[in-house]
ZAPALUM-324053 format. One line per 5 residues: for each residue z, x negated, y negated of N, C-alpha, C. Coordinates in steps of 0.1 Angstrom, whole numbers, plus 5000, padded with zeros to 4 digits. Example, Ala and Ser with C-alpha at 12.3 -4.5 7.8 and 13.67 -1.06 7.14 Angstrom:
ZAPALUM-324053
5078,4868,5057,5078,4877,5045,5078,4868,5033; 5071,4872,5022,5071,4863,5011,5079,4871,5000
end
This chain:
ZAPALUM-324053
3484,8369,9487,3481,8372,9473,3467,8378,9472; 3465,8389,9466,3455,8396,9465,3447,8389,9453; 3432,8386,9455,3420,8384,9446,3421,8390,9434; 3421,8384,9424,3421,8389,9410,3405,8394,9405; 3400,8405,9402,3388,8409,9399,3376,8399,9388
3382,8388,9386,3372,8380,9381,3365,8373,9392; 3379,8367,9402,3378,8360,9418,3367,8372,9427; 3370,8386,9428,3361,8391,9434,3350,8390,9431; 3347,8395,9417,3329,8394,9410,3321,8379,9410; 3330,8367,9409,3322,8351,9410,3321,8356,9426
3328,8358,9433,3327,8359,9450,3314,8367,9451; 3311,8378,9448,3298,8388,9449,3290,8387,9441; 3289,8375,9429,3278,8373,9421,3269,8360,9432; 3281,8349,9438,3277,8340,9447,3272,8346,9456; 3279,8357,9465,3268,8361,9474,3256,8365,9474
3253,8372,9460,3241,8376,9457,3230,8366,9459; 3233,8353,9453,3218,8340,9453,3221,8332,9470; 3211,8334,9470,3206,8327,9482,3205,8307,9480; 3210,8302,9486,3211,8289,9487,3194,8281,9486; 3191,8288,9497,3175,8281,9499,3166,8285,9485
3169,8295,9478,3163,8297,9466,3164,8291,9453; 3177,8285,9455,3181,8279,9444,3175,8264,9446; 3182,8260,9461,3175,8248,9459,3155,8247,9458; 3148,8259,9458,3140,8258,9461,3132,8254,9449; 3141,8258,9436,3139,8260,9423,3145,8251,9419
3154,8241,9422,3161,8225,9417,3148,8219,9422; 3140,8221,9435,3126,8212,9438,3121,8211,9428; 3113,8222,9425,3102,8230,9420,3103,8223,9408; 3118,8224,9400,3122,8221,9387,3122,8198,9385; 3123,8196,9393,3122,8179,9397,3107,8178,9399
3100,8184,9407,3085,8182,9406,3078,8186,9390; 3082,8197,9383,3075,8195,9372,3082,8182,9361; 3097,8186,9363,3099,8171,9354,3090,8158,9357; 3085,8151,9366,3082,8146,9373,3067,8148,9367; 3063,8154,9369,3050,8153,9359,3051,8155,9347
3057,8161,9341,3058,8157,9331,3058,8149,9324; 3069,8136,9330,3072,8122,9326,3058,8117,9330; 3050,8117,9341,3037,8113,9340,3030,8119,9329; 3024,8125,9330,3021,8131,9313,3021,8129,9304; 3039,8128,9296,3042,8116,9290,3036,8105,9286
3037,8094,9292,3031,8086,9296,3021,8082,9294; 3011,8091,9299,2998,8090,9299,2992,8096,9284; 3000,8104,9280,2996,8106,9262,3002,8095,9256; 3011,8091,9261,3015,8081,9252,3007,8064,9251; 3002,8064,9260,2992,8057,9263,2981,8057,9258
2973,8071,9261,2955,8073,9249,2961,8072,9234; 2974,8073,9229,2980,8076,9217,2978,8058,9211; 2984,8051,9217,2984,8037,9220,2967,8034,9219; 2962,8033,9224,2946,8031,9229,2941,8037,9216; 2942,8051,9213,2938,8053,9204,2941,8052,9189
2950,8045,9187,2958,8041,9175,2948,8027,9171; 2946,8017,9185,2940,8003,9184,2922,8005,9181; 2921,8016,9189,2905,8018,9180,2899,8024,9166; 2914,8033,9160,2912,8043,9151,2914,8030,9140; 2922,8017,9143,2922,8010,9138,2907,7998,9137
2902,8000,9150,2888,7989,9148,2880,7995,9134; 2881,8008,9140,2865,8018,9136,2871,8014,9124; 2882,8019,9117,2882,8017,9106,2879,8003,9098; 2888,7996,9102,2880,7981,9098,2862,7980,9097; 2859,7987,9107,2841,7983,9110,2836,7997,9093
2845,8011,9094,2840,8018,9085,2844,8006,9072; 2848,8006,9069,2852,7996,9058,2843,7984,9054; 2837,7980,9060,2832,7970,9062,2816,7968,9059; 2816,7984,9065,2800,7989,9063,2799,7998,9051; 2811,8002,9044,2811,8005,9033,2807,8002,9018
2818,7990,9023,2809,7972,9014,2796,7975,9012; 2790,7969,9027,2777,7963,9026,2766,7978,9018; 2769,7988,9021,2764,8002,9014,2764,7999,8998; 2779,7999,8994,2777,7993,8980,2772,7984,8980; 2770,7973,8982,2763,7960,8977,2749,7965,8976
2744,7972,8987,2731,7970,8986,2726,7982,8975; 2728,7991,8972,2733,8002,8962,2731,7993,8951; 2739,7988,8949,2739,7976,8939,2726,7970,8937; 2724,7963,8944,2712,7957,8948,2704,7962,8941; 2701,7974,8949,2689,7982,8949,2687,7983,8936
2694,7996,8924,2699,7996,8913,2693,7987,8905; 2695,7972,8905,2690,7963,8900,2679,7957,8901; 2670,7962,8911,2660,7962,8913,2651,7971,8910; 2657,7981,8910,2650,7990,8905,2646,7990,8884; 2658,7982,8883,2660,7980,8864,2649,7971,8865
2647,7960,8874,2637,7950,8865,2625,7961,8867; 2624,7964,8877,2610,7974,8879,2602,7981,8872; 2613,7990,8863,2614,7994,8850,2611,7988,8840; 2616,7976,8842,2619,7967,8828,2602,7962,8828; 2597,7955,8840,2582,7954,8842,2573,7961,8840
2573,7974,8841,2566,7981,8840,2564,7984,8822; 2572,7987,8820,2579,7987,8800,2567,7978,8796; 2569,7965,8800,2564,7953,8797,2547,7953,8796; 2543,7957,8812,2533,7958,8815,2523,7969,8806; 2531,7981,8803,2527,7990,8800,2520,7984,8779
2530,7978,8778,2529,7976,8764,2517,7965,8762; 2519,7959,8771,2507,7945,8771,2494,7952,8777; 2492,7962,8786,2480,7964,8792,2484,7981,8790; 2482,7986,8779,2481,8001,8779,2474,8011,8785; 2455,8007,8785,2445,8009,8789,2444,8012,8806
2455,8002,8815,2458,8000,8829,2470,8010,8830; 2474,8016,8822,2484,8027,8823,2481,8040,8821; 2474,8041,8813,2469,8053,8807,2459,8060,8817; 2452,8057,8823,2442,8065,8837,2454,8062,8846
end
């Protein structure tokens, strides 16, 4: 029985590739997978790591954000009596204000 012309062309498409090339390229193709999954990995990891610190800082930003306001605050109110003494001062000892 004579080869049917699809049977010839798979026959002379196969002979075309070289065996050692292909497997050279199934290596080639397993070594980058292969890093890759390390790779992986390893972002997924600083992702991890960095998730746990983006979490500290934050808590510590927060925290020091507070104490910013408070002292803001603070200040503010120290600054009113300062004012408010001076007001005081000024009306009781004019003469000490005036030069």
């Amino acid at each position: 029985m004579e080869p049917t012309a699809s049977e010839v062309f798979c026959g002379r498409v196969l002979g075309m590739v070289n065996a050692e090339d292909v497997n050279a390229i199934i290596l080639a193709q397993k070594n980058m997978l292969d890093r890759f999954e390390k790779t992986n990995e390893m972002l997924l990891n600083f992702n991890n790591l960095s998730s746990v610190r983006m979490q500290q800082m934050n808590e510590r930003f927060v925290h020091h954000t507070r104490t910013l306001v408070e002292m803001k605050k603070d200040l503010d109110s120290i600054f009113r009596r300062i004012r408010a003494l001076k007001g005081k001062l000024a009306k009781q000892y004019p003469e000490a204000f005036s030069s």
